[in-house]
C-alpha positions as CSV (number, residue, x, y, z in Angstrom):
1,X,107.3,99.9,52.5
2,X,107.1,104.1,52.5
3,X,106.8,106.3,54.6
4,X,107.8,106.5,58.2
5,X,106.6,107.7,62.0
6,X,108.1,109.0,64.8
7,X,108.6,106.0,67.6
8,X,108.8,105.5,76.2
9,X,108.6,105.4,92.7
10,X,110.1,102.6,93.9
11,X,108.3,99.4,94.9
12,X,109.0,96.0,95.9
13,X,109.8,93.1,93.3
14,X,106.9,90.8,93.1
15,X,108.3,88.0,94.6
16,X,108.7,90.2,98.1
17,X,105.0,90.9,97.8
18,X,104.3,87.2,97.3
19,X,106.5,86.7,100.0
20,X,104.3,88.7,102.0
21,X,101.4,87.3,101.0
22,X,102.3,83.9,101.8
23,X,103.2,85.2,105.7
24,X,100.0,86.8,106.0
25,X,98.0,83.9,104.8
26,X,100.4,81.3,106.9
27,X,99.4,83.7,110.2
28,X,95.8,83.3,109.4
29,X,95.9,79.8,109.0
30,X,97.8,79.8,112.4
31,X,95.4,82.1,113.8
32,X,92.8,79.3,112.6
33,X,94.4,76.5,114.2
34,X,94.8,78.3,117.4
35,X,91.4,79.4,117.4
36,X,89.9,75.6,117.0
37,X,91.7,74.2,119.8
38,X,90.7,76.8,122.1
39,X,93.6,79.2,122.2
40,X,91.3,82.5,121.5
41,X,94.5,84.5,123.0
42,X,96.7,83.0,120.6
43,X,94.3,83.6,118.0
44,X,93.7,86.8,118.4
45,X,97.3,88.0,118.9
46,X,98.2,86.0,115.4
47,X,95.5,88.3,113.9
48,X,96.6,91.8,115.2
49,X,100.4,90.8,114.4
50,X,100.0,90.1,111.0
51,X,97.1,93.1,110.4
52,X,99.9,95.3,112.5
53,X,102.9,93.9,109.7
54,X,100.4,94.9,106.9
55,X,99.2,98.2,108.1
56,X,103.2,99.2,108.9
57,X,104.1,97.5,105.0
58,X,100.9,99.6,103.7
59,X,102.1,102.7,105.7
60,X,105.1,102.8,104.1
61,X,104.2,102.3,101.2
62,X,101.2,105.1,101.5
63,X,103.6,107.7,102.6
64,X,105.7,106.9,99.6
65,X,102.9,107.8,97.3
66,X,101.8,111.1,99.1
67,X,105.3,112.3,98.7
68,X,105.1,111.9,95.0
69,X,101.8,113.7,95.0
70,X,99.6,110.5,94.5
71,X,96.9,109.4,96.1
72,X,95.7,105.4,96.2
73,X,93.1,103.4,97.0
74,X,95.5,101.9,99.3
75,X,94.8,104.4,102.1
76,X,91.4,103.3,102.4
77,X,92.7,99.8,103.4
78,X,95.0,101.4,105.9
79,X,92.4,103.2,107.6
80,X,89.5,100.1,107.5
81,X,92.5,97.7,108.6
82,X,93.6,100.2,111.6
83,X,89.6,100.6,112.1
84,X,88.9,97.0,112.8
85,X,92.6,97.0,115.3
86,X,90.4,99.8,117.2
87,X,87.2,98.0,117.7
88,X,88.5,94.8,118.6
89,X,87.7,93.0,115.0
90,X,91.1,91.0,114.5
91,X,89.8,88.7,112.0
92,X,87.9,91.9,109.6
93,X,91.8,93.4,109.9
94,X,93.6,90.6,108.9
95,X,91.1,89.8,106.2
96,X,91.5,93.5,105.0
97,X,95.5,93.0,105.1
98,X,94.9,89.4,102.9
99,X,93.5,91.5,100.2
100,X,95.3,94.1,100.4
101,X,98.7,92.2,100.3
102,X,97.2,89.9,97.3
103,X,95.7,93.3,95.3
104,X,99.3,94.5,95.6
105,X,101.0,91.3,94.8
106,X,99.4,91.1,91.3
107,X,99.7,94.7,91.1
108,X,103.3,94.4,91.0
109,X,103.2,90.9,88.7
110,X,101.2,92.8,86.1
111,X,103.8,96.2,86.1
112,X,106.8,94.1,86.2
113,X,105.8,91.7,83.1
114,X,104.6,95.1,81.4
115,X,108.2,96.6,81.6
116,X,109.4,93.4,80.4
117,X,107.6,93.2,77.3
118,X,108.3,97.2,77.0
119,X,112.2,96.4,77.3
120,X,112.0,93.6,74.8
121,X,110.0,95.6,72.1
122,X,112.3,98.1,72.3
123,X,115.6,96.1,72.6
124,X,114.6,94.0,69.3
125,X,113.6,97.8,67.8
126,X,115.8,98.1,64.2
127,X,118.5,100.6,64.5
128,X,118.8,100.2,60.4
129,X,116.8,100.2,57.5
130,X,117.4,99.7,54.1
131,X,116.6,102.6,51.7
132,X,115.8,102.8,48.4
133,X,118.0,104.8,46.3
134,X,119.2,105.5,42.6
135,X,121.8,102.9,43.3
136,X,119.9,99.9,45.0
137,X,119.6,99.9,48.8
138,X,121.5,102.0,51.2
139,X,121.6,101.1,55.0
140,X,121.0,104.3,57.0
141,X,120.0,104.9,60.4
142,X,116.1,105.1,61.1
143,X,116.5,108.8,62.4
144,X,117.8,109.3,58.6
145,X,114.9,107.9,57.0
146,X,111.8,110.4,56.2
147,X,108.1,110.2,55.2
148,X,108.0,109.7,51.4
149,X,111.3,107.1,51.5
150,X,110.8,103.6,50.3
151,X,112.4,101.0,52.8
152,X,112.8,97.7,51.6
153,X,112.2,94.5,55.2
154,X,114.1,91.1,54.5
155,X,112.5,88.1,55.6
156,X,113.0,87.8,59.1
157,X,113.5,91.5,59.8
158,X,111.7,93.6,62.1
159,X,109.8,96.7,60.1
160,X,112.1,99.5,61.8
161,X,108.7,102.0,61.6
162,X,105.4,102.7,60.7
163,X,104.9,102.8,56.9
164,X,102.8,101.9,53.6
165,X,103.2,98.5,52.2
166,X,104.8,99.2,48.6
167,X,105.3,95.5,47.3
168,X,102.0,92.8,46.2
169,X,101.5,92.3,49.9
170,X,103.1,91.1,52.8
171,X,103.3,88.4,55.3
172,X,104.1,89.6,59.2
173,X,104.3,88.2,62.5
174,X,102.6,90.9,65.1
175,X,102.8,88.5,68.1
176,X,104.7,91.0,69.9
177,X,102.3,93.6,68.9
178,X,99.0,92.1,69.3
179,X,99.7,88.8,71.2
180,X,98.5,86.8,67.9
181,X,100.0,83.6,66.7
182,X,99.2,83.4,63.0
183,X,100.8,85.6,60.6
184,X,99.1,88.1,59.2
185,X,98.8,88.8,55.6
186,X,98.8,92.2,54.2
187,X,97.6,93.8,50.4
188,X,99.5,96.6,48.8
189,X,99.0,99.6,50.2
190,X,97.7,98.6,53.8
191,X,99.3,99.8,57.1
192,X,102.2,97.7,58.2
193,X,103.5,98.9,62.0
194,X,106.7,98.7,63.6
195,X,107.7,96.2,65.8
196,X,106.1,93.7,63.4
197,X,107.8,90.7,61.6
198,X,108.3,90.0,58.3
199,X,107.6,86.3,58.2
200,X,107.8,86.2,54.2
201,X,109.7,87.4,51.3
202,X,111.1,90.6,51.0
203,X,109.0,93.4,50.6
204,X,108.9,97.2,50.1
């Protein structure tokens, strides 16, 4: 393979915001069984309580944002949630807070495995290549190697960055590229990207 290419607020875990989603949904279904045997004044204080725990969660949150200079969608919950408090519409609110603690839950889900996946592409990230020279191979660091140098990837290897393959072709695993299964089988001179796995012989 030649050549080479240069190579990445606080919030609550996503198990906290499940967590809150799960109280919030639990005070509903309270606030549901209260209602259908007639306690309307249990029902209703159920429904402001957990829109109230939401709307002081979302606050938080919200104010967190502005002082970093952003602005979310989340605000517009806050103000619709505090909206339906006002004009007597307990179940609206804590409708309102169930979607906005469930938007929020897989908000969090979706960043956390993203910084996962981030964190293990660039922990299994080659901190050596081997480089051709007059002599065989060389190991050297990949902030030594340069465009034009031919690197040669053992079977099993991780292609340490982006280059040209040199050999008849190679085989690679880009699972942790592309989220594809089956290897993937490259001709001479195609693109081969780092991160990628050689799943077959050797190859330049």
């Amino acid at each position: 393979m030649s050549g080479a290419a240069d190579r990445t607020g606080t919030r609550s875990a996503p198990y906290q915001q499940f967590l809150l989603v799960g109280a919030v949904l639990a005070g509903l279904l309270a606030a549901g069984v209260a209602g259908a045997f007639g306690a309307a004044q249990i029902s209703g204080a159920l429904l402001v309580a957990l829109t109230v725990i939401v709307i002081a969660v979302s606050a938080i949150a919200t104010a967190r944002d502005l002082l970093r200079g952003e602005i979310g969608v989340d605000i517009i919950a806050l103000l619709a949630m505090s909206g339906a408090l006002l004009l007597g519409q307990y179940l609206v609110g804590a409708i309102i807070a169930v979607m906005l603690t469930g938007g929020m839950a897989l908000e969090e889900y979706a960043t956390a495995r993203a910084r996962r996946e981030l964190s293990s592409l660039i922990n299994r990230a080659p901190r050596i290549a081997h480089r051709r020279d007059a002599g065989g191979y060389t190991d050297v660091g990949v902030e030594e190697v340069f465009v034009g140098d031919t690197l040669l990837v053992k079977p099993g290897e991780v292609i340490p960055l982006d280059g040209i393959v040199g050999s008849e072709g190679a085989v690679l695993d880009e699972s942790s590229l592309t989220g594809e299964s089956q290897p993937v089988k490259l001709d001479a001179g195609a693109p081969a990207r780092s991160g990628g796995a050689n799943a077959g012989g050797p190859f330049e």
